[in-house]
BANUFI-186020 format. One record per residue: x, y, z of N, C-alpha, C in turn. Coordinates in steps of 0.02 Angstrom, whole numbers, plus 50000, padded with zeros to 5 digits. Layout:
XYZXYZXYZ
...
END
This chain:
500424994050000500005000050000500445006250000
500395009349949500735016449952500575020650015
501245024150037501415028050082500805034950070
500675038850130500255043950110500665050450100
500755055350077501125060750041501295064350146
502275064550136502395067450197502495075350193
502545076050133502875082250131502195085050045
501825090750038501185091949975501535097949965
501295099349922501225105649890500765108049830
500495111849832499845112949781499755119349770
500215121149685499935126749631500295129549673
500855132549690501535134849734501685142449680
501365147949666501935151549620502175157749675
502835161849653503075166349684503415171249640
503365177549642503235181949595503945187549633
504495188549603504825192949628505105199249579
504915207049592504835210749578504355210749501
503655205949518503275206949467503215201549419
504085200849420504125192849385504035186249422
503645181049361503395172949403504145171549402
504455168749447504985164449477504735157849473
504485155249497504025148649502503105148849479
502985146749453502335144249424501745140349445
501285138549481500915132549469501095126749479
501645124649556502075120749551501655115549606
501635109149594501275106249634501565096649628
502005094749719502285089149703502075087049758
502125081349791502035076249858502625073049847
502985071649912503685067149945503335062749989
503295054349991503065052250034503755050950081
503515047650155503985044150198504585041350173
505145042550177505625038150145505685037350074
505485044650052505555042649966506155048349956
506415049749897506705053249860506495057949788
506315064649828506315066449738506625071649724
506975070749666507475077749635507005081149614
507005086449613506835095249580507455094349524
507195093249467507935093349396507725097249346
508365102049350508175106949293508815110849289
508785116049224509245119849219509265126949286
509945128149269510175134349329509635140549300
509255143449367508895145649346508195145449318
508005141349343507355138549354506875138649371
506905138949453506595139549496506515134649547
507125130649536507005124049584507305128049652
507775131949668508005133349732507385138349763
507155143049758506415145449749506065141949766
505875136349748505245132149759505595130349838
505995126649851506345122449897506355129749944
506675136349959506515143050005505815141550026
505275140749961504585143649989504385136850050
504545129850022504345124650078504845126450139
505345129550134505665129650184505355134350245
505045138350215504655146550249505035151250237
505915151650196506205158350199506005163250140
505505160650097505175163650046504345163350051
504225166350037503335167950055503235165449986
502665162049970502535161349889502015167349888
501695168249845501185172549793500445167949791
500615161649785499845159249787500015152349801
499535148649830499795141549847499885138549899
500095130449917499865129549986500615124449993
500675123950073501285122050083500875114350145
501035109750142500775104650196501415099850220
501335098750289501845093350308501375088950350
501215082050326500905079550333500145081250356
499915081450326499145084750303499145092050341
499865094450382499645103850421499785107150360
499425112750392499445120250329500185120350366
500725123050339501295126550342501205134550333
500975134550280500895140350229500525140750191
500055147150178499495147650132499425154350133
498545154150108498635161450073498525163850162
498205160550221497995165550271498445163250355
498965157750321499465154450375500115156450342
500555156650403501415156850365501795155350455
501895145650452502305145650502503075149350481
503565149550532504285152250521504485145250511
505135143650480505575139150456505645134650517
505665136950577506055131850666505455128450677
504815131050631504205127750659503725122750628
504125121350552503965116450504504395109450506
504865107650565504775102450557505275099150487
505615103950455506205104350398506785104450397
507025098850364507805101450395508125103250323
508775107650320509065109750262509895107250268
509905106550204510745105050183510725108550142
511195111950105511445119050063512215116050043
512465118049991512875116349954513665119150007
513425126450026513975126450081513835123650159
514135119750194514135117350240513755120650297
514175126850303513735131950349513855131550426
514345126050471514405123750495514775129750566
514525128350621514515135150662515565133350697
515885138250666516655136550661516825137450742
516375140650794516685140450848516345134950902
516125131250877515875126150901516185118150883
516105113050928516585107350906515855102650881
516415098850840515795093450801515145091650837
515225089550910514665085650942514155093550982
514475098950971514125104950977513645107250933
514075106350867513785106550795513115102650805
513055095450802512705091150801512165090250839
512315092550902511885091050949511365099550967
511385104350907511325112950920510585112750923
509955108050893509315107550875509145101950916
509525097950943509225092350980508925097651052
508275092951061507925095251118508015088051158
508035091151246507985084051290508385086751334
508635081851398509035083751426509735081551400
510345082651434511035081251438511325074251393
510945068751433511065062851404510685060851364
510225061751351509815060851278509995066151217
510395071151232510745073051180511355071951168
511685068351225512315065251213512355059451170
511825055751202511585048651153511475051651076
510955057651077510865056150996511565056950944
511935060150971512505063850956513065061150928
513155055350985513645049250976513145044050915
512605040650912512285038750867512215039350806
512225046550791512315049750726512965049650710
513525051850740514275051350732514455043650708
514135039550735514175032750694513675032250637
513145033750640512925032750568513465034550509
513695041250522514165045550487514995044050469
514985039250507515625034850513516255039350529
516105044350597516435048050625516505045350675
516585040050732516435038850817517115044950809
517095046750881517785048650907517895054750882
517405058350833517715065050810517345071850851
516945068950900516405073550953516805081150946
517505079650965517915085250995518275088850972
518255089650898518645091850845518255097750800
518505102850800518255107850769518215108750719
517715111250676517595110350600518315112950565
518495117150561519145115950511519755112650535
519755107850547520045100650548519825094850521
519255096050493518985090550441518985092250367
518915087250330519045087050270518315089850250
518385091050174517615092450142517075088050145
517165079250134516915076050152516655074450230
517165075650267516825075250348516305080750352
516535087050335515855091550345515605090950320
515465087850261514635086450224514345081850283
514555077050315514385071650333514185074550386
514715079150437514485084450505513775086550484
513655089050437513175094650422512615091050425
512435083750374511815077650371511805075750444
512305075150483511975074350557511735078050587
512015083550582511555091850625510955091450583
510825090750535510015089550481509805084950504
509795081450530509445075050519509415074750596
509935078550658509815077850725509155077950766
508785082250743508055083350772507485078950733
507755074150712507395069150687506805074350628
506805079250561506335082050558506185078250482
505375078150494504915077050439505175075350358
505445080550352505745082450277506255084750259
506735083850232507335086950221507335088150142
507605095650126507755098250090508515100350067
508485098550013509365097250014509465102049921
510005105549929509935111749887510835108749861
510835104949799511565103649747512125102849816
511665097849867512365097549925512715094949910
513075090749871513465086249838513995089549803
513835095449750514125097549696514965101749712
515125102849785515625104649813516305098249830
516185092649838516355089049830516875086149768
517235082249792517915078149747517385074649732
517505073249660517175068649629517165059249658
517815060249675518135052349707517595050949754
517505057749794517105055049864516205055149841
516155060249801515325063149782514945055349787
515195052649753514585043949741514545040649815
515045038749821515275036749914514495039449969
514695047849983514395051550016513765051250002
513545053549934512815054949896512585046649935
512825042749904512235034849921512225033850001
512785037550046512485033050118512285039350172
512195046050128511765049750143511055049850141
510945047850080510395046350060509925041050090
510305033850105510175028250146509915031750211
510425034950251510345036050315509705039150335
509485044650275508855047150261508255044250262
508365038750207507675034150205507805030750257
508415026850270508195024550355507775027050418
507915032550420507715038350480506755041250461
506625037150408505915039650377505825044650352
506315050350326506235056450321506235055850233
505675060450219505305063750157506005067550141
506155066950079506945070950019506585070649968
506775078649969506675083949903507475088049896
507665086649848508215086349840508475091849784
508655097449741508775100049696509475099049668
509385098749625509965097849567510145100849489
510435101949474510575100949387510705097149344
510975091149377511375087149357511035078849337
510875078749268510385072549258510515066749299
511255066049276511585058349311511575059949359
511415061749427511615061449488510575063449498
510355064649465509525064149484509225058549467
509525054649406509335046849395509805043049450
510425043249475510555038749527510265041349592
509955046349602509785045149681508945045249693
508595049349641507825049449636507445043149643
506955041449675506285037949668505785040649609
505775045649619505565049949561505825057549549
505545061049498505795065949472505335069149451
505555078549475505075082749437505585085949393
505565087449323505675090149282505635098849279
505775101049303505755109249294505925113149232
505525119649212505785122249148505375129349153
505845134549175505425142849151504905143049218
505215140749267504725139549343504205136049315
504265130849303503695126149313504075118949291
503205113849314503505107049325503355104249264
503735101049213503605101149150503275091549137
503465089149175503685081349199503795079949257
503285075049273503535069349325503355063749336
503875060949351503895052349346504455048749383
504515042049386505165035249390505545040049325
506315040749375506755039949299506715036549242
506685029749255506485024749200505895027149147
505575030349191505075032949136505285040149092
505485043949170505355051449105506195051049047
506555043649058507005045149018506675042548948
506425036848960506265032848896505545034348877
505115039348900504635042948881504725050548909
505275055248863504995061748883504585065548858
504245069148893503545074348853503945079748794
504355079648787504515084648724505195082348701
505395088148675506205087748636506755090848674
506515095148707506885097948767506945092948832
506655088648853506845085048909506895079548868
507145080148830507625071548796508275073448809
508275080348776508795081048758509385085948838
508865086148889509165086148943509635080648988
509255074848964509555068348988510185064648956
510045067348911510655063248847510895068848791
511325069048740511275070848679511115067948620
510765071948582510145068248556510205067848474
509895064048437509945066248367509485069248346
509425073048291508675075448260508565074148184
508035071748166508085070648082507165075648077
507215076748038506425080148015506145077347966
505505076247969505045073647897504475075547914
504115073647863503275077047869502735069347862
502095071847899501935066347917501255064547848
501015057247841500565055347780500565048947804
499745050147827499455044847845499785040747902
499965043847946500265041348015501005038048005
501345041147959501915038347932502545043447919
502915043847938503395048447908504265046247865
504055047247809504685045647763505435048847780
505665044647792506395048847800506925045147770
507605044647770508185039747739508325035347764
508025034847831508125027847882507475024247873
507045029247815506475024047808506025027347846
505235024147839504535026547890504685025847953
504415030247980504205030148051503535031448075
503465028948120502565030448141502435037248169
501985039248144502045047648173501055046648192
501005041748245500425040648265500095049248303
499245049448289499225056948317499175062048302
499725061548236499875068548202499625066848138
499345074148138498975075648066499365076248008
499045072847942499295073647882499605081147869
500335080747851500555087947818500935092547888
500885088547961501225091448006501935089047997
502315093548014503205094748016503325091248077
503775084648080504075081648151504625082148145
504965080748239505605079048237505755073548261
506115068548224506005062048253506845062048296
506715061448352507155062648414507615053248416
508225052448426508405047348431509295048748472
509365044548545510125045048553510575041048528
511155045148529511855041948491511805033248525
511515031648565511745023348590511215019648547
510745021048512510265017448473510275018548399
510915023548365511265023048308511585017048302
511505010648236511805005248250512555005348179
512825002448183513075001748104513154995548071
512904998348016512694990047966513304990047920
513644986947926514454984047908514134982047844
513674976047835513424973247772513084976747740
512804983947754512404987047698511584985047700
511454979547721511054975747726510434979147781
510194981847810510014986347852509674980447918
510254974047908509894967947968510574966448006
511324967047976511824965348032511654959248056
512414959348118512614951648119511974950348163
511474953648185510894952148237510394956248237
509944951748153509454955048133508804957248181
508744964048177508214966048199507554970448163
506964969448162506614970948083506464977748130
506564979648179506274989148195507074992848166
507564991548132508084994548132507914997848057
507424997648013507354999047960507965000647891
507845006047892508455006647793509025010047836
509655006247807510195010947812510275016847771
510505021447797510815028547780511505027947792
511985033447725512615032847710512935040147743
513275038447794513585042247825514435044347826
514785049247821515575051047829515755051147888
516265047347920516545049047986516955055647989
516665061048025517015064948051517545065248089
517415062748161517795063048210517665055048258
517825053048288518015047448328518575049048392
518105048848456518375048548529518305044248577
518615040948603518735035848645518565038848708
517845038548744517495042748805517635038448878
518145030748855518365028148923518035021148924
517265023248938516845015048929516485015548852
516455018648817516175017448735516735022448709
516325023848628516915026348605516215031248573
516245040248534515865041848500516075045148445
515755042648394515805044848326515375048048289
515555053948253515115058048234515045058648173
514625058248089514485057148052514275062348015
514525064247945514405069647909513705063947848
513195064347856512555061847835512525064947745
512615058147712512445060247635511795064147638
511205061647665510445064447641510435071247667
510765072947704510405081647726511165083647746
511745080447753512335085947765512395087047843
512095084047878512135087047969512415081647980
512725082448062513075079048089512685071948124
512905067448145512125062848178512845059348225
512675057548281513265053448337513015046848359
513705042648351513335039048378513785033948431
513475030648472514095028148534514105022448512
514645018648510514765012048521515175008448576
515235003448605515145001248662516125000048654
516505000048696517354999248706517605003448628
518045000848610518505006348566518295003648493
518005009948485517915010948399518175014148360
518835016948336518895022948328519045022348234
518585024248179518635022648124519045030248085
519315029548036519695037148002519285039747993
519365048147992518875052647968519085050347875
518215051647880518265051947807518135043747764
518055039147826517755033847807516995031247787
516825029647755516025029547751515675024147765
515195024047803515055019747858514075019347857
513795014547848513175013147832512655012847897
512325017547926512075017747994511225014947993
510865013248044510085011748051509985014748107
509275015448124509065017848208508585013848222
508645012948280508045007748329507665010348321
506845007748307506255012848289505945014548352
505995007948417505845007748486505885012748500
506675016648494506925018748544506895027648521
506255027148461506455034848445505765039148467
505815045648469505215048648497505145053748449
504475055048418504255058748362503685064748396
503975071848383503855077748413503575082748373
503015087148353503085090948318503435096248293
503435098448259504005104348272503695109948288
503965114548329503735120748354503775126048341
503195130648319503585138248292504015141248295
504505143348249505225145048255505765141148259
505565134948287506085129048298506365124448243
END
């Protein structure tokens, strides 16, 4: 039985000097779930994440932590009184105070029940023994880790976590990110999380809201909004993408890789049939079936190798296209690297492609 929503929000916009910042924004975080806010810088995802916090008032809209008003048009608790805890990309961490000071600054109780929680969390964090050590004596990684215990000390509702990761050595970022996150859903606490960064919102999300121009454009399971996105712009947020154009007749659209289904769309509308470089195949035989015929791979198209780079785990190659002259990429799996200027016979998975109209001006 699904969890009931710990953390709502409903039609959220906030308007600063006149201008919408955020839009019509409306998500639920249950108990122990995860969801990224993903979008470009500038958005409105940090905005949205202020207004649940209380340090931003919205313009219209309602704020709930588990079914309480927080915030509305005729309530506005303060931030100490929602029950929220925050992580922020800088640590923030109070420098004249020692770690188990740090940690223990929001715990309520007496003496030894904040000693206990203190030491408890220091092991979750895989600090024992660092109680007594003052924040600049730890590494960047320890104070991220200081900081998720002071968050997470008062045991609160929801945590809101604003690109805390993105300060971080890359070596440590994966490490930290997954047993932060754990410790979170362990502790039952609702994560809303903001980011930019696709790959790091598909590895840590349950689900995902899509953001674009303050608003929520998409939401879903990664699994979903990757391999079904609502437009051409959130494909092409997740991956880099190809584009071919044709026009549609009779639910069909002709192109050099052959028909495609352009189910939906009306006779005589302009598409873009959207496809990534990992579902470009190459047909060595010409044959448009290869050593592992597949009948959705349709007609090969005759392509020039441009360029060829070895990215570590595949290799990507980029293709000067006889039929229209544009570039088209495509990945292949360990080292491919063919001469520029070789000509090379390509197909596309029909599965794997998404057909868009095209948009005024676009």
């Amino acid at each position: 039985m699904p969890q009931p929503p710990r953390l709502e929000i409903f039609g959220i916009s906030c308007h600063f000097d006149g201008r919408a910042v955020v839009r019509d924004v409306s998500l639920s975080v249950a108990e122990g779930q995860v969801t990224c806010l993903l979008g470009p810088s500038g958005c409105g995802k940090s905005t949205t994440l202020r207004v649940i916090a209380g340090v931003e008032r919205q313009s219209a809209g309602s704020v709930e932590v588990d079914g309480t008003v927080m915030s509305d048009d005729s309530a506005h608790l303060p931030p100490e009184a929602r029950g929220i805890g925050l992580i922020f990309q800088d640590f923030a961490l109070f420098p004249h105070l020692t770690v188990a000071q740090n940690i223990g600054f929001g715990v309520t109780g007496d003496r030894a029940a904040k000693a206990a929680r203190v030491e408890e969390l220091l092991t979750k964090v895989h600090l024992p023994g660092y109680g007594d050590k003052s924040p600049h004596m730890l590494s960047g990684g320890e104070q991220q880790r200081v900081a998720l215990a002071r968050a997470i000390a008062p045991r609160p509702k929801v945590m809101l976590m604003d690109e805390p990761f993105s300060g971080l050595d890359n070596r440590l970022r994966d490490g930290i990110r997954d047993e932060t996150l754990q410790i979170l859903k362990d502790e039952g606490t609702a994560v809303l999380l903001v980011t930019h960064e696709p790959e790091e919102a598909m590895r840590m999300a349950d689900q995902i809201a899509l953001m674009r121009d303050g608003s929520i454009v998409q939401q879903g399971a990664p699994y979903n909004i990757y391999n079904a996105p609502c437009d051409k712009a959130a494909a092409a947020f997740f991956s880099d993408i190809n584009v071919i154009r044709g026009r549609v007749e009779g639910a069909l659209t002709d192109t050099a890789f052959g028909q495609f289904l352009a189910p939906g769309h009306a006779d005589g509308t302009e598409v873009e049939i959207i496809f990534r470089p990992q579902h470009v195949k190459i047909d060595f035989d010409r044959s448009g079936r290869g050593p592992n015929p597949t009948p959705s791979d349709g007609v090969p198209a005759r392509g020039v190798v441009e360029r060829a780079r070895f990215m570590g785990h595949e290799s990507l190659v980029e293709f000067r296209m006889d039929f229209n002259n544009e570039l088209l990429r495509a990945t292949v799996p360990a080292v491919f690297l063919p001469n520029p200027g070789k000509a090379l016979w390509l197909t596309v998975r029909r599965d794997r492609c998404f057909v868009f109209p095209v948009k005024s001006g676009g």
